[in-house]
N, C-alpha and C positions, 0 to 999 in steps of 0.2 A: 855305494857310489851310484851315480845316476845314470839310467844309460839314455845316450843319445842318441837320436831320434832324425834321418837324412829326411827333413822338412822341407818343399820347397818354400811355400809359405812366410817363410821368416828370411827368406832374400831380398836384398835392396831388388826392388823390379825394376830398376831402371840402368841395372847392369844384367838384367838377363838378356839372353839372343830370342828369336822367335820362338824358336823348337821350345823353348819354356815357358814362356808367355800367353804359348797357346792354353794353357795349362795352368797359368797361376789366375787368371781373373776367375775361371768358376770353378777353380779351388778355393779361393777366398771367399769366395757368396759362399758356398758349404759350410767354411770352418766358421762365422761370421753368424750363421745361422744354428748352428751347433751349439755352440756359444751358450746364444737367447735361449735352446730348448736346456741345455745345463743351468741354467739359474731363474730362469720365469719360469713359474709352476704354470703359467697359464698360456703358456705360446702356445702348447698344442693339444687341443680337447675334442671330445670324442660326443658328436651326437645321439640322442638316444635309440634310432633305428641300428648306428655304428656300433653301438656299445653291446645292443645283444645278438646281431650280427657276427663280429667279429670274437664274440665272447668275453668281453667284460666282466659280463656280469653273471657269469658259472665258471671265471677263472678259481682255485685254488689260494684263499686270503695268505698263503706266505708267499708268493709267487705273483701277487694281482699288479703289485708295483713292477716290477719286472716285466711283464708281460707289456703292459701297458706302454712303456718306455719304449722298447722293442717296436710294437708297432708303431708308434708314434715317430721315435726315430729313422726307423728304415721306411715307411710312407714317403716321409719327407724327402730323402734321398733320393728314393726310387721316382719321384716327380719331378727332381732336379738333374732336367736333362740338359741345360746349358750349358757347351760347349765339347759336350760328347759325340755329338750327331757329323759334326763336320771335322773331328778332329784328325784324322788319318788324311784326307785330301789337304788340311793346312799341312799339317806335318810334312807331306811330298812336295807340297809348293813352297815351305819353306827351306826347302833344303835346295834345291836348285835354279840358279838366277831365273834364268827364262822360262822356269815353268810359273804356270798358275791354277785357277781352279772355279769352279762354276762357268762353265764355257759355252754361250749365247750361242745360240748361229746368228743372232740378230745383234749382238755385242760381239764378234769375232772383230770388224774396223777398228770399234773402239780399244781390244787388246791388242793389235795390230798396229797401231797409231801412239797411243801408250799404255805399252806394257805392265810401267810399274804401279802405275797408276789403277790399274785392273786386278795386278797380282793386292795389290794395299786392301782395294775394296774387297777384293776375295778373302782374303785372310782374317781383316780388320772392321766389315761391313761398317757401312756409311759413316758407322759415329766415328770411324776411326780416321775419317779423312778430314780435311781442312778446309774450310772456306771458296778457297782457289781451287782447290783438286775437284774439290763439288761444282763450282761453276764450269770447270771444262768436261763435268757429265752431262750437265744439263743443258751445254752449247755444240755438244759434238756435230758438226754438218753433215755426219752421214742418218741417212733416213733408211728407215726398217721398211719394205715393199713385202715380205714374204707373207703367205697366211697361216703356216704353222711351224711354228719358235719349238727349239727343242735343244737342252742343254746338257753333257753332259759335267764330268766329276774336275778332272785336271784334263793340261792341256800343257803342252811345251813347245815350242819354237829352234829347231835345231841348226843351225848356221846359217839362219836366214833361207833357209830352203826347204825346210820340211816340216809341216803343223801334224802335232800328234796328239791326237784326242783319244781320254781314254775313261772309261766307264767303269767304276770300280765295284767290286764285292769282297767285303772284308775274309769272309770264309768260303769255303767252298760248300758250304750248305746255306749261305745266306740268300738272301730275294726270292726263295722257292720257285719251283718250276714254272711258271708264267713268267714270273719278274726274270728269268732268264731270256726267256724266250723272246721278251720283247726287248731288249735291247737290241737284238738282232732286225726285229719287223718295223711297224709300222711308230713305234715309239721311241727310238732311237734313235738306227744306223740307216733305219729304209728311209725314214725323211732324207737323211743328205742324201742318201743315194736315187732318191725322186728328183733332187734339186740339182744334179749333177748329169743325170740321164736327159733331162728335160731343157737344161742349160736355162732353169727358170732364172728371173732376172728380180735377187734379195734387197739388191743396195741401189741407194741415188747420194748422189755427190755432184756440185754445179752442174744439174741438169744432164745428168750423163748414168746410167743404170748398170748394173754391172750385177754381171750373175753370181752363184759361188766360185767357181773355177776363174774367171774373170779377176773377181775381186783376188783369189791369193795371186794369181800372175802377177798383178798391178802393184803386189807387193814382192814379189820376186820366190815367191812360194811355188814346186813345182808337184812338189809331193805332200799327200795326203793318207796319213795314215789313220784308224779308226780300230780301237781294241775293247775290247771286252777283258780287263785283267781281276786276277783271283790271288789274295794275296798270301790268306794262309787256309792250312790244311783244319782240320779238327783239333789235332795236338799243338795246333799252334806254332807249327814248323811251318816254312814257303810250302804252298801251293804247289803240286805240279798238276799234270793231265792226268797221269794214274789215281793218284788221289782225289781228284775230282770225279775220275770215274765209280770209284768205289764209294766215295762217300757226301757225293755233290750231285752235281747237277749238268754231269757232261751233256747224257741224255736229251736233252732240254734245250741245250746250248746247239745242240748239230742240228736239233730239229729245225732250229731258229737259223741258222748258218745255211743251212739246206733251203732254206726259204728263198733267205738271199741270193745265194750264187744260182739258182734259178731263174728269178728277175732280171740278176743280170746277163746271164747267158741269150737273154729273150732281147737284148737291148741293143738295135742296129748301132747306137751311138758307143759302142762297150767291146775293146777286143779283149780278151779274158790270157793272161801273160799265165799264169798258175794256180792251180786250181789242187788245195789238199784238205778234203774232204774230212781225213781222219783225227787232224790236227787242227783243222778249223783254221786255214789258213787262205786266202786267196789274193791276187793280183791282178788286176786290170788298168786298163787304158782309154782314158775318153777320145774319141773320133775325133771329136769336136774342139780338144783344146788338148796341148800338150802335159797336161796334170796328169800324174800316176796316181792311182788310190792304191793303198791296201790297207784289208780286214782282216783281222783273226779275233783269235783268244789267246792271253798270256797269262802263263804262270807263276809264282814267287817273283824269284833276283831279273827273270826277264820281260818286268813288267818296271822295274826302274832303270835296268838296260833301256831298256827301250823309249822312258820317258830321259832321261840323261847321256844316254849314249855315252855311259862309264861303267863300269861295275859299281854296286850300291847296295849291299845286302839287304832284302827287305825285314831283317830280323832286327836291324837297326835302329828303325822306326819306334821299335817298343822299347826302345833303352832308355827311357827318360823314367825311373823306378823311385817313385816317393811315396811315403810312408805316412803323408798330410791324411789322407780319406780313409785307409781301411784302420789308424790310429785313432780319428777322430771320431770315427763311425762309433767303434766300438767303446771308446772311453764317455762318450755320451749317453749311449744306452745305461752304463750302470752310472753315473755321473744323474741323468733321469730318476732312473730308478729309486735313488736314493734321497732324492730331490723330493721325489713323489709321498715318500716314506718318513722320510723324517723334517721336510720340509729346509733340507739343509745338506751342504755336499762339501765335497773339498774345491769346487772351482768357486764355489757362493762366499768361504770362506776365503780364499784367495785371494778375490776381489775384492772383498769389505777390508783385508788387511790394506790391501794396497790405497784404503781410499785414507786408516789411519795410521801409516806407519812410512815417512819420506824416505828413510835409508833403503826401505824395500822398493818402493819407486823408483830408486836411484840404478837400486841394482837390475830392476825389471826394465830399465829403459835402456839397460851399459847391453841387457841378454839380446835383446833386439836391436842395440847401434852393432853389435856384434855378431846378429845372426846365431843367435841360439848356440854359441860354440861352446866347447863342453866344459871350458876351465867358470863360464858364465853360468850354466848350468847349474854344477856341484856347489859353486858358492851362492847362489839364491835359495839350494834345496837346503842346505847346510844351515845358513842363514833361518830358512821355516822351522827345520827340525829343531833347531837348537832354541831359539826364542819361542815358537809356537805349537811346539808336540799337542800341547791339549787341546789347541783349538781343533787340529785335524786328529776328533777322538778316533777309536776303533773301529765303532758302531757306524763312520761314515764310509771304511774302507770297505771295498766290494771282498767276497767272500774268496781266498787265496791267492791274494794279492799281496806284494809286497810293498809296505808304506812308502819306499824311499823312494821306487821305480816307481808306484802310480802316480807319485805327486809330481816327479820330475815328469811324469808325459802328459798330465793335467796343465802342469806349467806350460810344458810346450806346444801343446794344443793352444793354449789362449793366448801365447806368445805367437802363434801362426795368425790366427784370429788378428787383433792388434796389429801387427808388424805393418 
């Protein structure tokens, strides 16, 4: 029997929610691409400084196909970084209405004016917008006065009164000790807190300029909060502060924290409400205008606390578990290999069937109107075994494999691909 394989890939995409979406377009360029290096012997070839570089050519002749595939397959991969880079900041923006993500100080009007329209562009970048959505980017009447723009990760809007910006690190050992440190200085948190101190004046609107603290009053914004959050530990558990201490980059983060609530302590315009040093936590008050700031650092579940003002487990985030990348990864490689070797594989065959045999089209198109379900499945694989055992000889299957299982996840790989 064949076993089946939780694809997202072979979903109608036009019934997924976000949280999958973010995930299915460059899951599909991969499997799409997999595909091509499973049956072109020539999609992926190797230079001659490459070749005895990386050892081609004093690999092991039972081994050299193999080898070969390997690197060719996983290069590719490993270059395929579309839509891994931002994928955790979409994921948090897609889960909660008013948050969003890539947050301007020079674009904060424009999220402020419309929301969704800012959350769309964040998630969906440009192409994903419409005609009309793009003309009200390109016509928004507030003009950018500041002279240095500085953006961080997500951002949320809590009952209309409180703007939370928040700078993320997926681990507690990620951005190394600098890239800590300045989130805190002059790279991050210190510009607003230059912009705030100085009541420099960012935004024009008919002729009328408006500072930062200015601009959220006029939005009815009173509170200003700014985080530095850390979301998991090394094991891949939430974040907390002791685990950051032990195996992160607390260190790094106080020194950076320590900068700050120095600056501001020095700031006639700044009464300082609380001040904790050890948690990286502080509160103050502008003179100058009724705005609360606060800064810290947040850990795990109170880093979507904090952006939600719910309980939200941050372990949640990783629960979207499909089996499309590390199945297709790896059934490529020897699917290659074999390719390489004999000039012929079981997905090369698959396909030439499917170009001469309509009842197998029939059934390859019912496995995809259906989503790869399993009764669709065992009757396609049933259907090859039973008509076509020889085509898919021995000598094509990878070495402790079983025939019935690898074709059914050949199938489903290509039926990923396609769908």
């Amino acid at each position: 029997m064949a076993l089946k394989r939780n694809l997202l890939c072979v979903k109608a995409k036009e019934n997924l929610d976000i949280g999958h979406l973010l995930l299915y377009k460059p899951y599909k360029n991969i499997l799409t691409n997999f595909k091509k290096l499973c049956i072109d012997i020539d999609a992926k070839g190797f230079d001659p400084v490459a070749k005895v570089y990386d050892g081609l050519l004093s690999v092991p002749p039972d081994i050299k196909e193999y080898y070969e595939s390997l690197l060719g397959v996983s290069s590719y991969y490993q270059h395929s970084q579309g839509g891994r880079g931002k994928y955790i900041e979409k994921k948090i923006a897609s889960t909660f209405e008013t948050c969003s993500l890539d947050i301007k100080l020079s674009k904060i009007p424009l999220w402020l004016e419309h929301p969704s329209l800012h959350k769309k562009q964040g998630i969906f970048t440009q192409e994903g917008l419409s005609s009309d959505e793009k003309e009200v980017l390109r016509t928004i009447e507030w003009d950018w006065l500041g002279k240095k723009d500085v953006s961080t990760d997500v951002g949320s809007i809590i009952d209309r009164k409180t703007m939370v910006l928040m700078e993320l690190k997926n681990r507690v050992d990620s951005g190394g000790t600098a890239g800590r440190r300045e989130i805190w200085t002059s790279e991050k948190f210190g510009i607003y807190l230059d912009c705030l101190k100085n009541n420099d004046k960012l935004y024009r609107k008919n002729n009328r300029d408006y500072s930062l603290s200015e601009l959220l009053n006029n939005f009815g914004i009173n509170t200003l909060e700014l985080y530095i959050g850390v979301l998991f530990d090394k094991s891949d558990k939430p974040a907390t502060i002791q685990s950051d201490k032990i195996n992160g980059f607390y260190s790094s983060s106080k020194e950076g924290f320590t900068y700050l609530i120095d600056i501001v302590k020095k700031s006639p315009n700044i009464k300082v409400i609380n001040d904790d040093n050890k948690n990286l936590q502080m509160e103050f008050e502008l003179t100058n205008s009724e705005m609360k700031v606060i800064v810290g650092a947040l850990y795990g579940d109170d880093i979507t606390q904090k952006l939600f003002r719910k309980p939200f487990p941050v372990s949640d985030l990783l629960l979207l578990k499909y089996d499309d990348i590390w199945l297709s990864q790896l059934m490529t490689i020897d699917e290659r290999a074999i390719l390489l070797k004999y000039k012929n594989n079981f997905s090369k065959t698959f396909i030439d069937l499917l170009d001469r045999d309509h009842n197998l089209r029939t059934m390859f198109n019912d496995l995809i109107k259906y989503e790869c379900n399993e009764a669709e499945l065992n009757k396609i694989v049933n259907y090859l075994i039973d008509k076509y055992s020889s085509d898919f000889s021995e000598n094509l299957l990878p070495a402790g494999k079983d025939k019935i299982i690898y074709l059914a996840d050949v199938v489903q790989v290509i039926c990923s691909a396609d769908a």
